[in-house]
C-alpha positions in Angstrom: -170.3 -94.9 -104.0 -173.0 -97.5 -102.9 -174.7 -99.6 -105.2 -178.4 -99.1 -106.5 -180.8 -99.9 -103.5 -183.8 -101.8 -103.1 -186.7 -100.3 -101.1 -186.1 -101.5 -98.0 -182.8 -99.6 -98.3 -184.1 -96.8 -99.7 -186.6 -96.4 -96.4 -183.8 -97.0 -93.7 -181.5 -94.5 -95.2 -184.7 -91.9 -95.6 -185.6 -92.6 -92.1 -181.5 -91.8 -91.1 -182.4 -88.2 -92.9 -185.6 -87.7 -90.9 -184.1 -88.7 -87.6 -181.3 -86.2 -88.5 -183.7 -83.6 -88.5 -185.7 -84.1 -85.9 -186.1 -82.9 -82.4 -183.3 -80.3 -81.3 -180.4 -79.4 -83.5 -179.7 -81.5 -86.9 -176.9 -83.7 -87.5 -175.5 -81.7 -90.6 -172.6 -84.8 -90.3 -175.5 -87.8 -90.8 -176.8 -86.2 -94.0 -173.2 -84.9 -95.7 -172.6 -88.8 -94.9 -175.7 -90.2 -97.0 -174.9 -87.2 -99.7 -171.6 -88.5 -100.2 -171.9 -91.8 -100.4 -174.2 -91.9 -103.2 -174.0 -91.1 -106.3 -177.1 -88.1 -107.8 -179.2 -90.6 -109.3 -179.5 -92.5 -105.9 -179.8 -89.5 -103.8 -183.0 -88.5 -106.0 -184.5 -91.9 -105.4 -183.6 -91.3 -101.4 -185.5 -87.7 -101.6 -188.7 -89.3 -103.5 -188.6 -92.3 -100.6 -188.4 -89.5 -97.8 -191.4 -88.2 -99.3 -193.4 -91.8 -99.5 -192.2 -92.3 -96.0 -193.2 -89.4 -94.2 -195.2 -87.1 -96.7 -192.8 -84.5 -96.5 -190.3 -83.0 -99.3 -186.6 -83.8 -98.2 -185.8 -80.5 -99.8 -188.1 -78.3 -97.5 -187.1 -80.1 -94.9 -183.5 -79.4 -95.9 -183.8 -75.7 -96.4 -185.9 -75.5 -93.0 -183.0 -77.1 -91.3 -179.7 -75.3 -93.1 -178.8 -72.4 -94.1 -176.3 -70.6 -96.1 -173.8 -73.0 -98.5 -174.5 -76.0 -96.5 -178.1 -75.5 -97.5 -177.0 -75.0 -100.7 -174.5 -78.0 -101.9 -177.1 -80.4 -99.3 -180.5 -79.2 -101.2 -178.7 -79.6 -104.9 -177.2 -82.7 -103.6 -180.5 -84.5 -103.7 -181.9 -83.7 -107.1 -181.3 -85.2 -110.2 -177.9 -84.3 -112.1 -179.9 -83.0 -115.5 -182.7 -81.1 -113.2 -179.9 -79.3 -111.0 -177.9 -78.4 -114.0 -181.1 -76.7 -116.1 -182.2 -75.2 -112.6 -179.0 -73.6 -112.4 -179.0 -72.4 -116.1 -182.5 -71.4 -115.4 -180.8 -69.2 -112.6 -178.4 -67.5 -114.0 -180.3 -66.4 -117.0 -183.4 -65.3 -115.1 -183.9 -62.0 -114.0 -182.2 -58.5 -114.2 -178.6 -59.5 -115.8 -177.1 -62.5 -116.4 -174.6 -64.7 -114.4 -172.3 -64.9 -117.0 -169.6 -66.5 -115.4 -172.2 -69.3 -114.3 -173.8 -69.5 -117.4 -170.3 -70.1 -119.0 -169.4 -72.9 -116.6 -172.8 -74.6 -117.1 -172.7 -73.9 -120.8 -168.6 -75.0 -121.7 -168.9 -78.1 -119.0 -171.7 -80.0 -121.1 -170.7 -82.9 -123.8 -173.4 -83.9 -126.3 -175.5 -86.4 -124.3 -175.0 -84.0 -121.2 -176.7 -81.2 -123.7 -179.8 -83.6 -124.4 -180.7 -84.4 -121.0 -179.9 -80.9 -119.5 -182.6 -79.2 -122.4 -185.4 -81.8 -122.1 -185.1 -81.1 -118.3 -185.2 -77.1 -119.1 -188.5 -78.2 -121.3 -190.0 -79.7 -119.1 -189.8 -77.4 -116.3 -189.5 -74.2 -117.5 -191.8 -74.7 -121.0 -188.7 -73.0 -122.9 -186.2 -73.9 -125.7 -183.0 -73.7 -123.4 -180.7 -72.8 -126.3 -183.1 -70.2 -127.4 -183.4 -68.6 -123.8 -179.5 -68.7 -123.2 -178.8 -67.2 -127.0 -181.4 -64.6 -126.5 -180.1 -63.7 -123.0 -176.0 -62.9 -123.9 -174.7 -60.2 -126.1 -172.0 -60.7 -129.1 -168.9 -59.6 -127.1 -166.3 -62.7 -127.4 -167.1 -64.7 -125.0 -171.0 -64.2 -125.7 -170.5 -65.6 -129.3 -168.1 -68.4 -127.9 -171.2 -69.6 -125.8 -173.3 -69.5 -129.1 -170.6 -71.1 -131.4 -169.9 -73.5 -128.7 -174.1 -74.8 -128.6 -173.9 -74.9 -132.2 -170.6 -76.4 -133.2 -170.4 -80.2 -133.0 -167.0 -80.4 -132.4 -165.9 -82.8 -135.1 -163.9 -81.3 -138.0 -160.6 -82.4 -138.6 -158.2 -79.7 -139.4 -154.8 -79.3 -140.7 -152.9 -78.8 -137.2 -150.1 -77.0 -138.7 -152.5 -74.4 -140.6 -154.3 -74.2 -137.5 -151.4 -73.3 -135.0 -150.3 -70.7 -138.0 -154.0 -69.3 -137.7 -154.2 -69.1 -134.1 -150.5 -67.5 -133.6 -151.6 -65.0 -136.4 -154.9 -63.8 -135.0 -153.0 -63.3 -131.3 -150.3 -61.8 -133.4 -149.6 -57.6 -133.0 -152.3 -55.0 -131.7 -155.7 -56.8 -131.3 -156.7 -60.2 -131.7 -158.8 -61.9 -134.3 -161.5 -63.6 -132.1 -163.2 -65.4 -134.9 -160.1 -67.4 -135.5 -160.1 -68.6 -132.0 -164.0 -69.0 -131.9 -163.7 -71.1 -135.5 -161.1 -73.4 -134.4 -162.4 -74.3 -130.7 -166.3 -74.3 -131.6 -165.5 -77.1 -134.4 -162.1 -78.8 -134.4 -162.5 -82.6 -132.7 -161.0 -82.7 -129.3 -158.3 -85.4 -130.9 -157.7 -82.9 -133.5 -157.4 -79.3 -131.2 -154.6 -81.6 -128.3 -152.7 -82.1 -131.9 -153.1 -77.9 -132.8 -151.9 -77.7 -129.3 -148.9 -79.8 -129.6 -148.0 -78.3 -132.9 -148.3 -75.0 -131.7 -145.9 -75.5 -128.5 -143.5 -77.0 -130.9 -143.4 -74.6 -133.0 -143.4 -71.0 -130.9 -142.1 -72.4 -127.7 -145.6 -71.2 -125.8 -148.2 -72.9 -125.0 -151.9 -72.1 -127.0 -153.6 -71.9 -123.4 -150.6 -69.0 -122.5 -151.6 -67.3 -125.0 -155.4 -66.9 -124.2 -154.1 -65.7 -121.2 -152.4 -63.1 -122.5 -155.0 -62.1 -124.9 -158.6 -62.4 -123.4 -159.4 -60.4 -120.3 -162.3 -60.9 -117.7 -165.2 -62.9 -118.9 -163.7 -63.5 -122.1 -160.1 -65.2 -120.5 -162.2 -67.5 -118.1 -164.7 -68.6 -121.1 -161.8 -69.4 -123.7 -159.1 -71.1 -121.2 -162.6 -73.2 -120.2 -162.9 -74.5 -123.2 -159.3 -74.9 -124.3 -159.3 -76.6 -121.4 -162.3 -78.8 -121.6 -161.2 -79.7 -125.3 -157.9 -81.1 -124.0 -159.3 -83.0 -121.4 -162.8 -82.1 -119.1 -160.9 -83.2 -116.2 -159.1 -80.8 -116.3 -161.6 -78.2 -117.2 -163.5 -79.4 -113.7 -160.3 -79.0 -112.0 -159.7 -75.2 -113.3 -163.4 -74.5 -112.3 -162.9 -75.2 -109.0 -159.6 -73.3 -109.1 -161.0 -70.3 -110.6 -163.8 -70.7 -107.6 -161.2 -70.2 -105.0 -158.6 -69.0 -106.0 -158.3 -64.4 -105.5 -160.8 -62.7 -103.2 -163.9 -64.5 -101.8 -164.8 -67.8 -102.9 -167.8 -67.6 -105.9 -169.5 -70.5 -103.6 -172.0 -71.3 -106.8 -169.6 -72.3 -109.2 -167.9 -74.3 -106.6 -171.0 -76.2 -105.6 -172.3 -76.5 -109.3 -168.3 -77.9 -110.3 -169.2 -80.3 -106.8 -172.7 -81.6 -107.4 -172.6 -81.8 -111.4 -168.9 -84.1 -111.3 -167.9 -85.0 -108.0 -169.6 -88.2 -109.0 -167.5 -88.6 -111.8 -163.6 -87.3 -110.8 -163.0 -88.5 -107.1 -160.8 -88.5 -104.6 -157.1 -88.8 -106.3 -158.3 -88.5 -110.0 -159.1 -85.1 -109.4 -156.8 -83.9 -107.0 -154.2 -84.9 -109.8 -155.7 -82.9 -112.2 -155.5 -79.8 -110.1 -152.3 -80.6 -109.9 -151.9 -78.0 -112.9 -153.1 -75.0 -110.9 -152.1 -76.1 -107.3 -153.0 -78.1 -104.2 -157.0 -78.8 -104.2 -156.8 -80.0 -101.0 -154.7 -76.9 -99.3 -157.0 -74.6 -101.6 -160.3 -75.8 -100.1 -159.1 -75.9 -96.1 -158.0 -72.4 -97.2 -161.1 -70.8 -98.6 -163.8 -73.0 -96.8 -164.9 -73.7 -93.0 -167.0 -75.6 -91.2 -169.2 -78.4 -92.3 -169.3 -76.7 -95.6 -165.8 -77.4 -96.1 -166.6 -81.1 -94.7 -169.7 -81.8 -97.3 -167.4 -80.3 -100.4 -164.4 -82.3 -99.4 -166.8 -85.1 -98.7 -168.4 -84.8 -102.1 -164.8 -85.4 -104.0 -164.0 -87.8 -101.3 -161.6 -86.3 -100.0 -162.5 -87.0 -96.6 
């Protein structure tokens, strides 16, 4: 990723946009090029320099120019990392229904200084507590009050790994399963302290704890809780099982995949991540799979993968 840029920089690469877009056709190749080879904060800087250059918004001109989820990933590409993640909660709250499996990505996928930033830039723009408007918005079925436990918990107790691996085997234990045990232990146990739970409970009954979510939560509720088991072991890994989840059965949720892009691509590139998804498969096979185009070229670009 480049470094910061003076000015002058700032102008040439904004005037490398505009000539991309001018005249006949657009050269989709020149802008996934200055997307990817800058990291969110820069690209904002780049949009508010298109607009000093040339008095026009580089995401109009964007949107005029694309369409579909090259329009998408390009357009969230050149906003700020806090103002596309409370857009996108924003989003899926809004409206008749509720994304919920968005809303559980962009929820599970924030640590505490992420959770800061992302609500003062849902104040500002949308005049609204964001804690209050996604509490208010999701019902009390499990993975509604993991969401809730998960804003409020600060992740920092310290519990007795062996009582909690007990706990956790017993509530999965026979017909049912005791949710509040799960929602308890992942909503407040220190991420040091639940990989030690973890350990303890392999060692003990020969499974692993994330095995048995699967086997216990369905729909909604199975994508929520292995999200944050997985984020609490390591949020690598919780990235990499997002964009998994995006691709992997029927259709591709193009959203989640673009959201997972935009909000860490600048954080887990090229090999770094492509290890981590090492756990669910090839990311690089999965991708050429599910995508085309230059939308495949501007996702793969955004990891650097390219």
């Amino acid at each position: 990723v480049a470094a910061s840029h003076n000015a002058d920089q700032r102008a040439e690469i904004a005037q490398i946009l505009r000539n991309a877009m001018k005249g006949f056709g657009t050269d989709e190749k020149a802008i996934i090029r200055v997307a990817a080879s800058h990291n969110a904060d820069q690209r904002a800087e780049i949009a508010q320099q298109f607009c000093a250059s040339f008095g026009l918004l580089l995401e109009k001109e964007l949107k005029k120019e694309l369409s579909g989820n090259l329009e998408n990933i390009l357009v969230g590409a050149f906003k700020r990392r806090y103002e596309l993640w409370a857009d996108e909660i924003h989003q899926a709250i809004q409206g008749l229904g509720t994304n919920e499996k968005h809303l559980i990505q962009l929820v599970i996928l924030m640590n505490d200084q992420d959770t800061i930033g992302v609500a003062q830039m849902y104040m500002q723009k949308y005049q609204t507590d964001m804690f209050r408007a996604i509490t208010s918005d999701i019902s009390n079925n499990d993975w509604g009050r993991l969401l809730k436990g998960w804003i409020a918990g600060q992740n920092k107790q310290i519990m007795d790994p062996m009582q909690a691996a007990d706990q956790l085997y017993n509530a999965a234990k026979g017909a049912g399963t005791d949710e509040d045990v799960f929602i308890r232990i992942f909503c407040n146990c220190s991420p040091d302290n639940f990989r030690q739970i973890c350990q303890v409970f392999q060692q003990k009954f020969g499974k692993s704890l994330r095995e048995i979510v699967k086997k216990e939560f369905t729909g909604r509720s199975e994508f929520a809780f292995l999200l944050a088991h997985d984020y609490l072991i390591n949020p690598i890994q919780a990235v990499a099982f997002c964009v998994h989840y995006a691709v992997h059965g029927m259709g591709t949720d193009d959203r989640m995949l673009i959201n997972a892009t935009l909000l860490f691509g600048d954080y887990f590139k090229g090999q770094t991540i492509v290890q981590a998804y090492t756990l669910f498969g090839d990311m690089k096979k999965d991708l050429k799979r599910d995508l085309t185009g230059k939308y495949e070229d501007a996702v793969m670009a955004m990891w650097g993968l390219l």
